[in-house]
C-alpha positions as CSV (number, residue, x, y, z in Angstrom):
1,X,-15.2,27.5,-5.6
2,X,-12.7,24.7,-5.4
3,X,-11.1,23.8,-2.1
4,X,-13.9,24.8,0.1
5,X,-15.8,21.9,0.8
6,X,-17.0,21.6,4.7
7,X,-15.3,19.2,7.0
8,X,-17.2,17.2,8.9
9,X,-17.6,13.5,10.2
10,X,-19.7,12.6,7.0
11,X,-17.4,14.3,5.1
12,X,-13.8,14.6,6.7
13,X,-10.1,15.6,5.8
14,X,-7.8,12.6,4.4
15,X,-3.8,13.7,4.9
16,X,-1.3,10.7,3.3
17,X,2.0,11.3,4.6
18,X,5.1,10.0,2.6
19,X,7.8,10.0,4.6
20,X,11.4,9.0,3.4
21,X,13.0,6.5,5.3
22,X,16.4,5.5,2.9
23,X,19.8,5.2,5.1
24,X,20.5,8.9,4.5
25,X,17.7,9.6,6.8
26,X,20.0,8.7,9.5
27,X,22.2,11.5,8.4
28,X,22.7,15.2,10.2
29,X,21.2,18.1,8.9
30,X,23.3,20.6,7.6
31,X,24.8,22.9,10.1
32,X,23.3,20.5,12.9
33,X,25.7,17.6,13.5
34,X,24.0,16.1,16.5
35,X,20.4,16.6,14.7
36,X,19.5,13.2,12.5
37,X,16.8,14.1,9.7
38,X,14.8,11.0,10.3
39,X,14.3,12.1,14.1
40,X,13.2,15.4,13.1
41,X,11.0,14.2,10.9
42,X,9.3,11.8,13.6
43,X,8.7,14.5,15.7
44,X,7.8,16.5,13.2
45,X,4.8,13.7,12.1
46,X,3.9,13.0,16.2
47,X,3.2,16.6,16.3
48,X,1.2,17.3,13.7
49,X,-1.0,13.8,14.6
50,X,-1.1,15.6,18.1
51,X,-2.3,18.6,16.2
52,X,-5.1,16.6,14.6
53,X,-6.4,14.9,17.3
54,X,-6.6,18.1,19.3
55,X,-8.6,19.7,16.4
56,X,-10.8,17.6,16.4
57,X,-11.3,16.9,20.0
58,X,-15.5,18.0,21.8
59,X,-16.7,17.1,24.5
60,X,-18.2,14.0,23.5
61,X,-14.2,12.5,22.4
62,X,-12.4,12.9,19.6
63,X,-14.7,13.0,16.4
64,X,-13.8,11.8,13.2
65,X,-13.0,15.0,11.0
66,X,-9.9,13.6,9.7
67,X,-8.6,10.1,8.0
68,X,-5.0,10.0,8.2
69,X,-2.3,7.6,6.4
70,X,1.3,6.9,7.2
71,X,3.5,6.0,4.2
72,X,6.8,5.2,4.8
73,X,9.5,4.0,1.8
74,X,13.0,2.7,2.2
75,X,14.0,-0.6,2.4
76,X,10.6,-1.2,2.0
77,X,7.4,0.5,1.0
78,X,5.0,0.0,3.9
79,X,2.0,1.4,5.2
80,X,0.7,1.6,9.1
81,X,2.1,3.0,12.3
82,X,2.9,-0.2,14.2
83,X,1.3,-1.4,17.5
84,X,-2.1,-1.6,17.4
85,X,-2.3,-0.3,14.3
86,X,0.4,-2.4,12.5
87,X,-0.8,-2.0,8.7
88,X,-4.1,-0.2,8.4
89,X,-3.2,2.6,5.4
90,X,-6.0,5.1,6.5
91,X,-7.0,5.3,9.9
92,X,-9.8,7.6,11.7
93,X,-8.6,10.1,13.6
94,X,-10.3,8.9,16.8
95,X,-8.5,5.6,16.3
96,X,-5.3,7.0,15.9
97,X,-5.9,9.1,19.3
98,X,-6.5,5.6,20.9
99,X,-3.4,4.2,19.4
100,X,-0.2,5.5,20.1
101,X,2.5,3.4,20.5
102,X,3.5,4.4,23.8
103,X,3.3,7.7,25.8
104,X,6.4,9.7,26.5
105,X,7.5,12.2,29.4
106,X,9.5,15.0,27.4
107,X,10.7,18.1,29.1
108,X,9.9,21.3,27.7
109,X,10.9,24.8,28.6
110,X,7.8,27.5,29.4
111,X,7.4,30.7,30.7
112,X,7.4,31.5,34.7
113,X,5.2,34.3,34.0
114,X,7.8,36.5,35.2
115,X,10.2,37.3,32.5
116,X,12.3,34.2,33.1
117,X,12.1,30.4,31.8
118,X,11.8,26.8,33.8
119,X,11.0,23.4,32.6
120,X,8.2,21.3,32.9
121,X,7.7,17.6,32.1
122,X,5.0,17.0,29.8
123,X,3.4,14.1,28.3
124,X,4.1,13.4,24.9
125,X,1.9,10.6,22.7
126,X,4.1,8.8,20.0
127,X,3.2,7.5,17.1
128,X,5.6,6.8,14.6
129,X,9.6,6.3,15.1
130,X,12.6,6.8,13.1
131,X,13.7,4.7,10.7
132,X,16.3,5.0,8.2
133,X,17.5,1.9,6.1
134,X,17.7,1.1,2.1
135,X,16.9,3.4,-0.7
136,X,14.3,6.0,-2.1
137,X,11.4,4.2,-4.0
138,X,9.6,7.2,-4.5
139,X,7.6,6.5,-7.6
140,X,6.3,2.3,-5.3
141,X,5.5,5.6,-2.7
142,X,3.3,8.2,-5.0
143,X,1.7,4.7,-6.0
144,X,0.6,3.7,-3.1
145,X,-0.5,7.0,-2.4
146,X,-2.8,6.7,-5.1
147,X,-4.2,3.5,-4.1
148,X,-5.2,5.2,-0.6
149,X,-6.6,9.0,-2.0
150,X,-8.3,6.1,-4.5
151,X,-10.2,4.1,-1.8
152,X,-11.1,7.2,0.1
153,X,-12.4,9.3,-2.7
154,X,-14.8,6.3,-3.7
155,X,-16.0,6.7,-0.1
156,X,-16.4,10.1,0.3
157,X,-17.0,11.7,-3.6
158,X,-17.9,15.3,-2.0
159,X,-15.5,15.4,0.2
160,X,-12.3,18.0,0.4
161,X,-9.5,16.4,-1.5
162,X,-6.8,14.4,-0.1
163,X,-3.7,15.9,0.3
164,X,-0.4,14.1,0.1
165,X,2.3,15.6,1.8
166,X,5.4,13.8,0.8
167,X,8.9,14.6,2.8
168,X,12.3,13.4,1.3
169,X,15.9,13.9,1.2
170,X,17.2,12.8,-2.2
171,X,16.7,11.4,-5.2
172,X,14.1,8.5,-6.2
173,X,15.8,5.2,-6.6
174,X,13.2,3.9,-8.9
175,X,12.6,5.7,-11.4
176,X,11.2,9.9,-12.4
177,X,8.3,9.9,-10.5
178,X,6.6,12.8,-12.8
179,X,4.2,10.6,-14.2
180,X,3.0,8.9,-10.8
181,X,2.5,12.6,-9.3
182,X,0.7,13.4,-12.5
183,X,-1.9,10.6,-11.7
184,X,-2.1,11.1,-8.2
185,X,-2.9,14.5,-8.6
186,X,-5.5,13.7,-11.3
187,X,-7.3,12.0,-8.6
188,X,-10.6,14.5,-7.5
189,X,-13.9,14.5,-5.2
190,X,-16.3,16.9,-6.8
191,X,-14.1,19.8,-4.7
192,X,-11.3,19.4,-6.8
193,X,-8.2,17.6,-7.5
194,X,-6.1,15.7,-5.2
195,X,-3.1,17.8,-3.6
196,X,0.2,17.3,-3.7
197,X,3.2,19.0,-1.5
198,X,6.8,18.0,-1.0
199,X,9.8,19.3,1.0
200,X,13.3,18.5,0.5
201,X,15.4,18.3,3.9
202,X,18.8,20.2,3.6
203,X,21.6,18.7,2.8
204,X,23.3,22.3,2.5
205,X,23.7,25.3,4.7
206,X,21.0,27.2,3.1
207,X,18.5,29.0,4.4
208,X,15.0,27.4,3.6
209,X,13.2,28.5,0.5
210,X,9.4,28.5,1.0
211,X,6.4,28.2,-1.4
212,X,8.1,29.8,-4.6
213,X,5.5,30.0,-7.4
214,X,8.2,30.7,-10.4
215,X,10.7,27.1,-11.3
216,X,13.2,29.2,-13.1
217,X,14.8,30.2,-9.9
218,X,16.0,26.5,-9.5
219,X,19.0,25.6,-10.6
220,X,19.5,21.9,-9.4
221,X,17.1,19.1,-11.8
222,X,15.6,17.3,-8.7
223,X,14.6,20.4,-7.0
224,X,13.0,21.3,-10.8
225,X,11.5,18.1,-10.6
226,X,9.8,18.1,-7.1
227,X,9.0,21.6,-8.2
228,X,6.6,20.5,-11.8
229,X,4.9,17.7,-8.9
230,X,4.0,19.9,-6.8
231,X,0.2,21.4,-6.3
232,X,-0.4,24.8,-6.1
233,X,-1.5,26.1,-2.7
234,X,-5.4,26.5,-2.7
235,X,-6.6,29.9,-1.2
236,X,-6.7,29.3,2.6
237,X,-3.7,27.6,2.6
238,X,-1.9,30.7,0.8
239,X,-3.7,32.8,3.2
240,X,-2.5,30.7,6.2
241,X,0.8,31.1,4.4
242,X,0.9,34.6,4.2
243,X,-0.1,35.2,7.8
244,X,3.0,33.2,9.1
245,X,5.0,36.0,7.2
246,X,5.6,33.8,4.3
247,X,5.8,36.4,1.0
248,X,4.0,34.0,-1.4
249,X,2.5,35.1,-4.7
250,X,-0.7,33.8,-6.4
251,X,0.7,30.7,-7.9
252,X,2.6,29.6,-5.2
253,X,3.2,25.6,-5.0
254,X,3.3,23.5,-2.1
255,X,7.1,22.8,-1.8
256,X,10.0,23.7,0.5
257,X,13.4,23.5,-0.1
258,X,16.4,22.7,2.1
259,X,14.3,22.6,5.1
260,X,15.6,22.7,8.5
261,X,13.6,21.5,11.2
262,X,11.7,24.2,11.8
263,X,10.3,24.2,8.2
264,X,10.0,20.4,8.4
265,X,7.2,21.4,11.6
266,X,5.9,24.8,9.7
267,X,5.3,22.8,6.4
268,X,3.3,20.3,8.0
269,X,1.2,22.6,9.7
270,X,0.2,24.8,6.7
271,X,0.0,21.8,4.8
272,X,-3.1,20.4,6.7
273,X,-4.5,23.3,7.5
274,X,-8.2,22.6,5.4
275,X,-10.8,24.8,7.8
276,X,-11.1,26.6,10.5
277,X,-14.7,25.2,11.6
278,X,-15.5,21.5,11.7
279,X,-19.3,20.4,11.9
């Protein structure tokens, strides 16, 4: 069975984020004037690296279950996170829980345990910032993808394949990228075929539309496009779809549409979501 391989530090998760960073980044979401796209999408990322690191923390530190890359393309098509880790593509999870680029004291709003609210301060590690600036080379983006699901598949043949999770608010400035999501996701380990999931960020007041496994409903030509390069979810991720309350059919592809940020945050987290054990 496809999709199933065990994760472990001889054979981990690779995640390779794509994350748009062209000037519209800098742009509202719909609905949400004082709400930026590229912040939400920063936090989004911080979170889910938070997430990671978590997972994959025992009590001996943080073991290697996961090799993550950062992917960002704008003005410029650049791999890395900055600070100490300025342009390493794929980076060991354990690394990247030793290199944040600073820590942060956010305040967030709990439970009293009595039926009312209160905030706390928390400390918050930071990764990767916003950017917005330039234009959309998506297709330079998908290739350097490639490159890095490339370089880790030749190290680790029998591992679960790497899945690209690209996020994006507009059209490619370079080119259709069909062809360069066809050959990333004709990449494989002997577990299958590299994965590829995309999520448009609204630039409408719509509500989100999750995981849809039939094209015909689309009406817009990007959003058929992103639609035809998208995987289809594998069967724990449809599962872990279905138990957020998503109504997803066999089939389903890993694509949102006019996200808001809270699909920005759900989409990453169903999007990595390869096992529920590590060895």
């Amino acid at each position: 069975m496809p999709y199933a391989a065990e994760i472990s530090r001889t054979n981990p998760a690779c995640f390779i984020l794509l994350i748009d960073q062209s000037g519209s980044m800098d742009d509202p979401f719909a609905g949400e004037p004082d709400t930026k796209k590229s912040v939400v999408v920063a936090d989004g990322v911080n979170k889910m690296l938070q997430n990671l690191v978590l997972r994959s923390a025992k009590a001996d530190g943080v073991r290697d279950y996961f090799h993550v890359a950062v992917i960002g393309y704008g003005k410029m098509t650049h791999a890395g996170l900055g600070g100490r880790l300025p342009t390493d593509a794929l980076v060991p999870i354990s690394r990247l829980a030793d290199s944040p680029l600073r820590i942060e004291t956010r305040t967030k709003t709990v439970s009293d345990g009595a039926g009312g609210l209160l905030e706390k301060s928390v400390k918050v590690p930071v990764w990767f910032d916003p950017v917005a600036n330039g234009r959309t080379p998506m297709c330079e983006a998908l290739s350097a993808a490639w490159l890095t699901a490339r370089e880790f598949i030749e190290r680790y043949p029998t591992a679960y394949p790497p899945i690209v999770l690209n996020l994006t608010d507009g059209r490619p400035s370079d080119g259709n990228p069909q062809d360069t999501a066809k050959n990333l996701r004709r990449l494989a380990t002997a577990d299958g075929n590299v994965l590829l999931f995309n999520l448009l960020l609204s630039t409408e007041p719509k509500p989100p539309m999750y995981f849809i496994s039939d094209g015909s409903l689309l009406v817009d030509l990007y959003s058929k496009l992103l639609f035809v390069m998208s995987s289809q979810l594998p069967p724990r991720m449809l599962q872990g779809a279905r138990a957020e309350g998503f109504d997803v059919e066999e089939g389903a592809r890993g694509v949102v549409f006019n996200a808001d940020p809270a699909a920005v945050v759900r989409f990453l987290d169903i999007g990595t979501r390869v096992a529920s054990v590590y060895k």
